[in-house]
N, C-alpha and C positions, 0 to 999 in steps of 0.2 A: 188388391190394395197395393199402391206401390210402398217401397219399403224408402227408410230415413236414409240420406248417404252415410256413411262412419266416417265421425269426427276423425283427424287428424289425433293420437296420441299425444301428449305435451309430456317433455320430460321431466321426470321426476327431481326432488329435491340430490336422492342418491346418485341419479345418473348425471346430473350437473357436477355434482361433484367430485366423482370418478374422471370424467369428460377435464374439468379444470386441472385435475391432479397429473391425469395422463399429456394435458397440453406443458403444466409444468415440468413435470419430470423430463419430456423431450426436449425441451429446450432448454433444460440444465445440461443433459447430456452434447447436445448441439452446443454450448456455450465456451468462445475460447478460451477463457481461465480453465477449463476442469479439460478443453483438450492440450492447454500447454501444458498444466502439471505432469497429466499422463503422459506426455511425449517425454520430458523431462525423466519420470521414472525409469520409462524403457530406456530413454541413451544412459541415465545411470546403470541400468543393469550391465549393457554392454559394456560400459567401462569398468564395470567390474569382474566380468566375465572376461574381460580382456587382460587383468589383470592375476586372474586366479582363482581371485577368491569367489567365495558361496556369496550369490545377489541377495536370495530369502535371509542367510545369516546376517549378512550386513546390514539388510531394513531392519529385520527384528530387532537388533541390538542396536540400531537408532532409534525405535521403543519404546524397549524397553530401557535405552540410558535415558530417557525425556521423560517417558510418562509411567515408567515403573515404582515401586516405594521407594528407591534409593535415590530417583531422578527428579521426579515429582516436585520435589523446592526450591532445586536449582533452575525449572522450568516456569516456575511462576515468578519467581526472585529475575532471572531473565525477561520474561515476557512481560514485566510490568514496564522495564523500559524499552523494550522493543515496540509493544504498543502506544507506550505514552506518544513514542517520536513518532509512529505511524500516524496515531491522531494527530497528533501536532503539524505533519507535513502535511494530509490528506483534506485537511482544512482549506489551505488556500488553493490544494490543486485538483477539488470540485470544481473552481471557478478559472482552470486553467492557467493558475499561478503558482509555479516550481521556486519554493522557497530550500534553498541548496546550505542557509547560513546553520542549520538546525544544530551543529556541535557549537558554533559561538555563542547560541541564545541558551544551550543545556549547560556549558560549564559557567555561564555568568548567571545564571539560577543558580545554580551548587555552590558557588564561591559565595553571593549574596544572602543565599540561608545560611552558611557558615558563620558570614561575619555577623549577619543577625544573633543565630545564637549564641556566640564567642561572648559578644558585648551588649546584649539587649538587659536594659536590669526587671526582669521582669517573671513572675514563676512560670516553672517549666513547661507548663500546659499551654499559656498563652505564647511562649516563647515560641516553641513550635509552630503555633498556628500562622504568627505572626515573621516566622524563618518561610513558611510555605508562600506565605501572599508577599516577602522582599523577591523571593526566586522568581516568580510567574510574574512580579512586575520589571523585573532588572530582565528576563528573558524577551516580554511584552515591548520594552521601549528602544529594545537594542534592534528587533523585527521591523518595528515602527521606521526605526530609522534607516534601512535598509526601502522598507516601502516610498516612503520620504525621497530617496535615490531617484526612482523610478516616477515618481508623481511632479515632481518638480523638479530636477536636474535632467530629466532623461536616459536618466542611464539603466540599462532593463535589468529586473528584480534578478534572472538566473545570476546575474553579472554583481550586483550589487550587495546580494545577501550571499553570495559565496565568498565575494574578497572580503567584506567587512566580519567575515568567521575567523581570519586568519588571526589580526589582531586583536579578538577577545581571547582566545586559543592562548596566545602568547603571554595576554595580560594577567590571565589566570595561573597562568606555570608562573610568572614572576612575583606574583603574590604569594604562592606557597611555597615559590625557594627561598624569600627572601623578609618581606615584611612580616609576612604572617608563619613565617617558619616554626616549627615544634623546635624547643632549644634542645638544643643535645640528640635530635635525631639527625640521622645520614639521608633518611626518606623525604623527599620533596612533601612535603603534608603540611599541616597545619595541627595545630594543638588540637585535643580531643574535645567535643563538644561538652558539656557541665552533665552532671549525671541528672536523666532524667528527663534533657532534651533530647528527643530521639522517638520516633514512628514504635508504636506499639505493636510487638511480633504477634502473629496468629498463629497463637499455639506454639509449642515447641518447634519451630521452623522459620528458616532462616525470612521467609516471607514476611513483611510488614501490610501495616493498615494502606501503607501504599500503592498496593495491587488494586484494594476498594477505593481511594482516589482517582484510579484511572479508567477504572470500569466505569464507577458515576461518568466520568468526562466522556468517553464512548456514549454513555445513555444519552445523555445531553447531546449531544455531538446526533446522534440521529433523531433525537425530536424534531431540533431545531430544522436539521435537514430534510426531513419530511412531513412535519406536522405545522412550520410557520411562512409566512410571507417572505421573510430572511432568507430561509433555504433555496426558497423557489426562486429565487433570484442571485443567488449562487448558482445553484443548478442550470437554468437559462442561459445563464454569462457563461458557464463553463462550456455549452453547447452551442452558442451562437451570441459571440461579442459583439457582433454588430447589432443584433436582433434584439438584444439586451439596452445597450444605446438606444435604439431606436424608441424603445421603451420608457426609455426614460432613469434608466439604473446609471446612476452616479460609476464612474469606475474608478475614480480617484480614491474617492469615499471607500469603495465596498474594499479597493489593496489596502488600505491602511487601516478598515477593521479588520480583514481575512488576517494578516499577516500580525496586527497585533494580539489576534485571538490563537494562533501561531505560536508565536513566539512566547506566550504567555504556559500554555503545555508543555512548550519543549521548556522552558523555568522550572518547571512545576516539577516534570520528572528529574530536572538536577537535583532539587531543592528534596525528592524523594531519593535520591542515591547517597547526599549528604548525611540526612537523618537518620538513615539505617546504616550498618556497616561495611564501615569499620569508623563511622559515626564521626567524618571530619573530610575534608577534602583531599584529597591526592592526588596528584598531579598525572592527567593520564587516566585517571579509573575512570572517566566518562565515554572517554572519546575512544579511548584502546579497542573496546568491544567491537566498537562501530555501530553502534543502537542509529546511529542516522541515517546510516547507509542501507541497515538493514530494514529499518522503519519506512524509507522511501521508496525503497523495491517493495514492500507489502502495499503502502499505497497506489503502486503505480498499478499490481498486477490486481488490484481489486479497485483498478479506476477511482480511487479516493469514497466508494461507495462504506456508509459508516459500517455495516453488516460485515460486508468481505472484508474492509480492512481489517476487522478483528480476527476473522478468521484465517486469512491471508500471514497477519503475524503470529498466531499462535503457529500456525506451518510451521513458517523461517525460523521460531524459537524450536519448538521439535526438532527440524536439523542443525542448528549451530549446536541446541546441548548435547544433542544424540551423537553427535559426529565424535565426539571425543571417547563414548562406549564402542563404536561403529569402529575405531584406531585400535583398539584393545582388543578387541574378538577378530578380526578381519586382518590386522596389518595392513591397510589401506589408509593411508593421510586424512586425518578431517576436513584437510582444504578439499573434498571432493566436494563436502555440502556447499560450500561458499562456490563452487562452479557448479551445482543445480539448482543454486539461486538464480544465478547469473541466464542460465538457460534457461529457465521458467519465462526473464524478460527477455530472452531474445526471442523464444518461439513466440510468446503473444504479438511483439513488435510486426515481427516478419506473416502472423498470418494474415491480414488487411492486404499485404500485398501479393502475398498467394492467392488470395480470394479473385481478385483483380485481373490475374493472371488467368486462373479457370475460369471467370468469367468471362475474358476477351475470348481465352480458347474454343469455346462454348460460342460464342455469340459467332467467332470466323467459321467454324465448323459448320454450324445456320446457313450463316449466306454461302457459304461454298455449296451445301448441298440445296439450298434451292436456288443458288447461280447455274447446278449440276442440274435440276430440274428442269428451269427455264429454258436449258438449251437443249435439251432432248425433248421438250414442247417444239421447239422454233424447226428442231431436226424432222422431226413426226408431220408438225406443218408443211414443209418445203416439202415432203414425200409426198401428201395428201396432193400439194398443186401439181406437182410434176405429173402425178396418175391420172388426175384431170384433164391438162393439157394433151395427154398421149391419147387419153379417149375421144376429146375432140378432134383430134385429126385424123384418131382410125373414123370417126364418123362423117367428118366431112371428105375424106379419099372413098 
């Protein structure tokens, strides 16, 4: 009797999903975000090693000053505006739009819940609410009109939304030296907000409800980006403008909603700086930090994608808070962390064109060795005829 051939085995549920895990994990490890960070680590070591001090001491005690019990509030109290701006810039630059105005749209948010709650007559609950949505729209129409620039005047949004930051920047210090001055103080500020208008702390910690504001906008922020038509058409444009056009995607339309939904977070996180403390404006406490600067390097090195930018910012918050425990154990400057920021974006920059480079090397190396080939064929041939020729003539002599 002859026998059945044996089925092919089909892979299991488990082995699919080992096979999936093992395809991801390699190309997390392959992925240039997590090879820039680590490039970044090791030139920090060396700079540290070049300076003296213990490398392991000095990450430790970046940390433990960020994520220890002592650092822990000043890391979320930080990171709610380092990420709001992240969100807020990583929005339009899905779609390949570098909105640069992000400190003119955060202190015209702060200044606008301010004056809301100074003079809103209204109880402190709603005053609140109603100080959050003046920030996110006075942030919203100031983006708007930067987008505006670029849709109708011509003049490009990099170009556009960075000069028109100067003069809100300004207009904000002259309102809190001058009209909206605290009487009798020396401090560039404004009067204290009415007791009771103010973001409700969680917990004994200097953290407010405003960290849960900007998490919601992250969740939202990656629905939208992956679960709706909207996104995918973000997405698309940011990958191929033409392709996008071609489509049919408005790109008038889509700069003046990206940038007003923009400009409305970066409100939003003023509007959260104002309401917590020291619960009034100050001239300077927004922009000093550099939450914009440091919000747009997080979204640059996590490609505006909503995941990594969060992750991306919680990083940069770890080293900016950590860096000042890192000065104290080490005697090493904090500005180290601010130049492995800085490095993080230039090794991701520079590796597309390394890649480029190994590739042409790679590809000359190819044709050299089978240009080397071909001609030790052509050599081998011309011997083959020459032994021929010799044998015909000993046969014909």
């Amino acid at each position: 009797m002859s026998t059945l051939p044996t089925l092919p085995t089909l892979p299991t549920r488990t082995t699919r999903t080992v096979q999936t895990t093992r395809t991801a994990l390699t190309s997390a490890l392959r992925s240039p975000v997590l090879i820039s960070v680590a490039g970044t680590l090791l030139i920090g070591v060396l700079l540290l090693a070049a300076t003296g001090a213990d490398p392991f001491t000095a990450y430790g005690a970046v940390l433990s000053g960020s994520l220890g019990p002592d650092g822990i509030g000043a890391t979320l109290t930080t990171g709610t505006s380092v990420l709001g701006m992240a969100l807020a810039l990583s929005v339009p630059l899905r779609a390949g739009l570098i909105n640069l105005g992000g400190d003119g749209q955060l202190v015209l948010g702060g200044l606008a819940a301010t004056v809301t709650g100074l003079y809103a007559p209204l109880p402190a609950p709603l005053t609140v609410v109603v100080s959050l949505l003046a920030g996110m729209a006075a942030g919203a129409a100031y983006a708007v009109l930067a987008a505006v620039c670029e849709t109708r005047l011509g003049v490009p949004l990099l170009v556009s939304s960075l000069l028109l930051s100067y003069p809100a920047v300004s207009f904000a210090s002259y309102m809190a030296r001058y009209p909206l001055k605290e009487p009798g103080s020396s401090l560039p500020q404004t009067r204290r907000l009415p007791e009771g208008v103010a973001l409700p702390a969680l917990g004994s910690t200097t953290v407010t409800a405003g960290l849960l504001l900007v998490v919601a906008a992250a969740a939202v922020h990656f629905f939208v980006d992956t679960r709706t038509s909207a996104g995918y058409e973000v997405r698309m444009t940011g990958l191929g403008p033409r392709f996008a056009a071609y489509a049919g995607v408005d790109r008038a339309r889509l700069t003046l909603r990206l940038m007003g939904t923009s400009g409305a977070v970066a409100g939003l996180v003023g509007a959260i700086g104002t309401l917590s403390f020291p619960h009034r404006f100050l001239d300077g406490a927004l922009t000093a930090p550099g939450y914009t600067w440091t919000g747009l390097t997080a979204a640059l090195l996590a490609n505006a994608a909503p995941l990594g930018t969060v992750l991306a910012a919680l990083f940069f918050t770890v080293l900016q808070v950590g860096g000042l425990s890192m000065e104290r154990a080490t005697e090493v400057p904090r500005e180290l962390t601010q130049v492995l920021q800085a490095l993080v974006i230039v090794l991701l920059a520079s590796r597309p064109r390394m890649t480029r480079r190994t590739g042409r090397r790679t590809e000359d190396a190819d044709t050299s060795s089978e240009s080397e080939g071909s001609s030790e064929n052509d050599i081998n041939a011309e011997n083959e005829n020459e032994n021929k020729n010799k044998n015909k003539n000993v046969k014909v002599a």
